[in-house]
N, C-alpha and C positions, 0 to 999 in steps of 0.2 A: 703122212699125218692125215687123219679124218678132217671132215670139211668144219669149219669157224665158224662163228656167227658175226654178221655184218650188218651194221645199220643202214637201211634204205629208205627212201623214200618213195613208195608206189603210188601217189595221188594227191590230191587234196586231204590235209587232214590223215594222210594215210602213211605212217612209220611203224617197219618193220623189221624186227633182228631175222632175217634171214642166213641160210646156212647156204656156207661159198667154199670153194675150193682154196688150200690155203694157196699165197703167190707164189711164183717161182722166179728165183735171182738170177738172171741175169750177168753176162760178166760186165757188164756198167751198172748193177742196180746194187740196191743195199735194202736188206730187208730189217725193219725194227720191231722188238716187241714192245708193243705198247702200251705202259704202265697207264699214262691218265691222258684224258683227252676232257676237255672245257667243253660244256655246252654255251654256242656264240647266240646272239640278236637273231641275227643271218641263219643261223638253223632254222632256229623257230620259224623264222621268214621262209624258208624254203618247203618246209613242211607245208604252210599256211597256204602258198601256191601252188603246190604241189610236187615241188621240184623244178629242175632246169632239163634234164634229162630226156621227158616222155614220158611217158606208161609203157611205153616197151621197151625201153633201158631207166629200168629204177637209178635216182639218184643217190650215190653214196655222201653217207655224212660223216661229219667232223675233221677240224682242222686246226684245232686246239692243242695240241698235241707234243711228249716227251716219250722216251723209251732208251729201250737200250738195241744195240746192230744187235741180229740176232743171226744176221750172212750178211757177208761181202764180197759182190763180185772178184772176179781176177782184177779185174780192172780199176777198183777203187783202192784205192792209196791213204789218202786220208782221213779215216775209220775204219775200227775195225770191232770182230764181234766182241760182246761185250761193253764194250763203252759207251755213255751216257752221251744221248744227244736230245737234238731238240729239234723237228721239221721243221723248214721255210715252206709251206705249202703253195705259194705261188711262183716257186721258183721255177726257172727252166718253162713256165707255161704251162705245168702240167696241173695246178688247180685242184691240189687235194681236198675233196667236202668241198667244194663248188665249182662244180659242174665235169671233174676228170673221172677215170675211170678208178680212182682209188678215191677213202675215206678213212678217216683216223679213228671211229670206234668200230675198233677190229680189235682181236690178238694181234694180229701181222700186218703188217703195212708193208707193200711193195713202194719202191723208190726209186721210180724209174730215172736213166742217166744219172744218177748222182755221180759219176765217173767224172763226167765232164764239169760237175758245177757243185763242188765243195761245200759253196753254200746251201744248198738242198736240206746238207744232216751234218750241223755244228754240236762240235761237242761243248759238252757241261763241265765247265771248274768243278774240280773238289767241294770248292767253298758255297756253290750254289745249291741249296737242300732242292729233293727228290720235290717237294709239294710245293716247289715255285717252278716248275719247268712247265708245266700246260698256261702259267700268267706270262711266260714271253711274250707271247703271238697278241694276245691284247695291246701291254705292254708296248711294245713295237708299233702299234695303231695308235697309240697316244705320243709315241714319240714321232713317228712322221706327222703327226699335226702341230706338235709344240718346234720342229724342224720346217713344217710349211711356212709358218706365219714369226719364226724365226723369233720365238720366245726369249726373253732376257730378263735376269736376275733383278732389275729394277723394272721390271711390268707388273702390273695389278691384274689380275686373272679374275675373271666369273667363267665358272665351268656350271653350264647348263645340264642337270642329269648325274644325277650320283649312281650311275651304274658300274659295270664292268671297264667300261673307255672312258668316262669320268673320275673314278676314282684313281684308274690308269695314269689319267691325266693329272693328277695333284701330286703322283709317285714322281712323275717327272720333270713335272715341274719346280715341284720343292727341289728335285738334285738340281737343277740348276740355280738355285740361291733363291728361287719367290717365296717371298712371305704375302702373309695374309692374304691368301688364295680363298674364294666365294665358292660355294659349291649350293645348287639351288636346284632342290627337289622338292618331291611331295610324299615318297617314303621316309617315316624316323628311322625304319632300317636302313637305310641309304644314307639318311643323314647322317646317323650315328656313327656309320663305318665312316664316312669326310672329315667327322670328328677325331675319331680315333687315328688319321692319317695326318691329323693335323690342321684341318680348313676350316674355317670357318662355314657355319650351314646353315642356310635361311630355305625356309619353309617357299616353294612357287605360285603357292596361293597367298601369301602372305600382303595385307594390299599397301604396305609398308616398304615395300620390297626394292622399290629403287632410292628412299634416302635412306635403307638399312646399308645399300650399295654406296652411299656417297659418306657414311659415317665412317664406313671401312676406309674408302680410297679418296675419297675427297670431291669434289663438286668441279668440274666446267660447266661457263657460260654458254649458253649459244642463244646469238640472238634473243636476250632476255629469257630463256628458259637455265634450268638448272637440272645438269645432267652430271650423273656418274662420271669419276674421272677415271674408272675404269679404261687399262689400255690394249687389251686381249679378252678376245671371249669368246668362249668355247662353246657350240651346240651340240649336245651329243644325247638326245632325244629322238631325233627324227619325226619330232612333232610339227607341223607348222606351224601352228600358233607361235610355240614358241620362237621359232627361228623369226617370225614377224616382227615377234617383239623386241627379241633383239637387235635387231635392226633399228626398230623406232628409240630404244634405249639407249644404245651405243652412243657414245660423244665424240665431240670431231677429233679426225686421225685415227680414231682407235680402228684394231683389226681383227675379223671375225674370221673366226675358223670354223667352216662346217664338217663336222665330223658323222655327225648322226645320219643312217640311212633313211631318204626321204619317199613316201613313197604316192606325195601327190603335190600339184604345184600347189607354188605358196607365192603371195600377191607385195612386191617390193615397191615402198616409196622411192621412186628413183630421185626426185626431187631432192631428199631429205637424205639420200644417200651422196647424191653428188653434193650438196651444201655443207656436206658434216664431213666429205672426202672418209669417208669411210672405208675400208679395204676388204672384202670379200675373199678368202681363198678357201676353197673346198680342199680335203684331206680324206684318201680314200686308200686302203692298204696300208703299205711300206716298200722301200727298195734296199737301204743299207741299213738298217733301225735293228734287223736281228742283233749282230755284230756289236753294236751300242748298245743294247740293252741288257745281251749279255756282260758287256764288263760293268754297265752300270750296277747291275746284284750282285757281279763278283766283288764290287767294292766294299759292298757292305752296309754301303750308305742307305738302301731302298728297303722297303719292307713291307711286300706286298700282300701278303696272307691278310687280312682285315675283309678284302674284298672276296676271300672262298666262305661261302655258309651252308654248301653243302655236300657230303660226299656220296656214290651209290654204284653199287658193281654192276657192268653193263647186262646182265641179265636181269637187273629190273630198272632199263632203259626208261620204257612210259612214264615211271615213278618220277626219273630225275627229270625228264621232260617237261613233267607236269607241274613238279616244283618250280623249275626256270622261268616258268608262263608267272609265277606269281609272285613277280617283283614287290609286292608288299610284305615279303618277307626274304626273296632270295637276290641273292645278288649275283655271285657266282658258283653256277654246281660243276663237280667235276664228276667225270665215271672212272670208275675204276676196268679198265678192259681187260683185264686178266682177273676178273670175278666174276 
């Protein structure tokens, strides 16, 4: 087969569909084609810095990612070609689209050892549609945060950021029985989609914004102040300010989950966090959350399409790129890599 084109990352600022040799399988590898691949936060970010790689190993991108086996080693047992799967990309270490030597907008995705680790390339239910397979891997990033901080059907949730891992996060939170879930942005396209999933959406500029939160969930005291009785709250911005705030917002006992990629320090009332016994867990990845999230959509119960707004065939990459940058309109683009 002639050579493929593959997204890199050569510099700052600097992303390239260059043209690569297609991979070869291996008797432990599995090779996929790859129908869609999600543009993540994390790309943009990697771009922005220029990659993890060097300049003299461009970094491969994306890790969003479904397809079908298009080869299977002798050695793989548990897929085979043709069947619908869905990449774990941090399986086994190998770090698909940050920082390994393979990336999911390709035609072909090499899969190195999947022989050994099953979970690498799980397959897809029947019942799960073709145009929810690249929302796993999000997905899965909201469910090991709503598993970190050990979510329950009688919590009150404020999910900071109606993005791709915010709206993620109201998919599963609602399957686990929450109502009246906060979702607090500053896009109405963002909002709207929290709407349509179900949440409740309050404006982040809004200067109403903490008794809009105590209308919803109810009021604690603390030391003569009146605070949200919010009991979970989700950051999934990677803004400080915000993460500040919530902190100063939060009331006692309740438990914050930092989800959002942070990328300068941010200044903690310790005081005010040991007095309200507040609980702090960062939530970064996943480890068992594929496996759960797939049965969660094969239930039936989830319905996460609201969060795709846009679709574009990997030969006009920049375009969908470009779109992703402008959350005042996008929430999540997919590529199409077999166009």
């Amino acid at each position: 087969m002639n050579d493929i084109p593959q997204a890199r990352v050569h510099g700052v600022g600097d992303l390239r569909l260059d043209r690569v040799a297609p991979p070869t399988c291996g008797p432990d590898d599995v090779v996929v084609r790859v129908r869609e691949c999600g543009i993540c936060g994390s790309d943009l970010g990697y771009i922005a810095m220029g990659g993890l790689t060097g300049p003299d190993d461009p970094m491969r991108l994306g890790h969003e990612l479904w397809g079908e086996v298009a080869e299977a080693g002798a050695n793989v047992g548990h897929v085979a070609p043709g069947d619908r799967v869905v990449v774990q990309p941090l399986s086994r270490g190998v770090n698909i689209g940050n920082g390994g030597p393979e990336g999911g907008f390709t035609p072909l995705l090499l899969v190195r050892g999947a022989a050994s680790d099953p979970a690498t390339t799980l397959k897809l239910p029947p019942q799960i549609p073709d145009n929810w397979g690249a929302l796993i891997e999000p997905l899965s990033v909201a469910q090991h945060g709503a598993n970190r901080v050990a979510a329950r059907a009688d919590d009150r949730a404020v999910i900071y950021g109606g993005g791709p891992i915010g709206l993620s996060l109201v998919q599963v939170l609602r399957y686990r029985g929450l109502d009246n879930i906060v979702v607090v942005d500053l896009s109405e396209r963002r909002l709207q989609a929290a709407r349509e999933m179900g949440a409740i959406a309050v404006r982040g500029d809004d200067p109403g914004l903490s008794e809009k939160l105590i209308e919803v969930h109810g009021a604690e005291d603390f030391f003569g102040m009146s605070l949200p009785a919010s009991t979970v709250w989700f950051e999934a911005t990677g803004v400080r300010q915000v993460f500040e705030a919530i902190v100063a917002t939060a009331g006692p006992g309740s438990r914050i989950c930092l989800t959002g990629l942070h990328k300068e320090p941010a200044t903690v009332d310790l005081v005010m966090l040991l007095a309200k016994e507040v609980s702090l867990v960062p939530a970064m990845g996943y480890t068992v959350e594929f496996d759960e999230v797939i049965d969660m959509l094969a239930s039936g119960e989830l319905d996460p399409a609201a969060m795709v707004t846009h679709h574009f065939p990997l030969s006009d990459l920049d375009t969908a790129f470009a779109t992703a940058r402008d959350t005042g309109r996008a929430i999540k683009v997919i590529v199409d890599c077999q166009g």
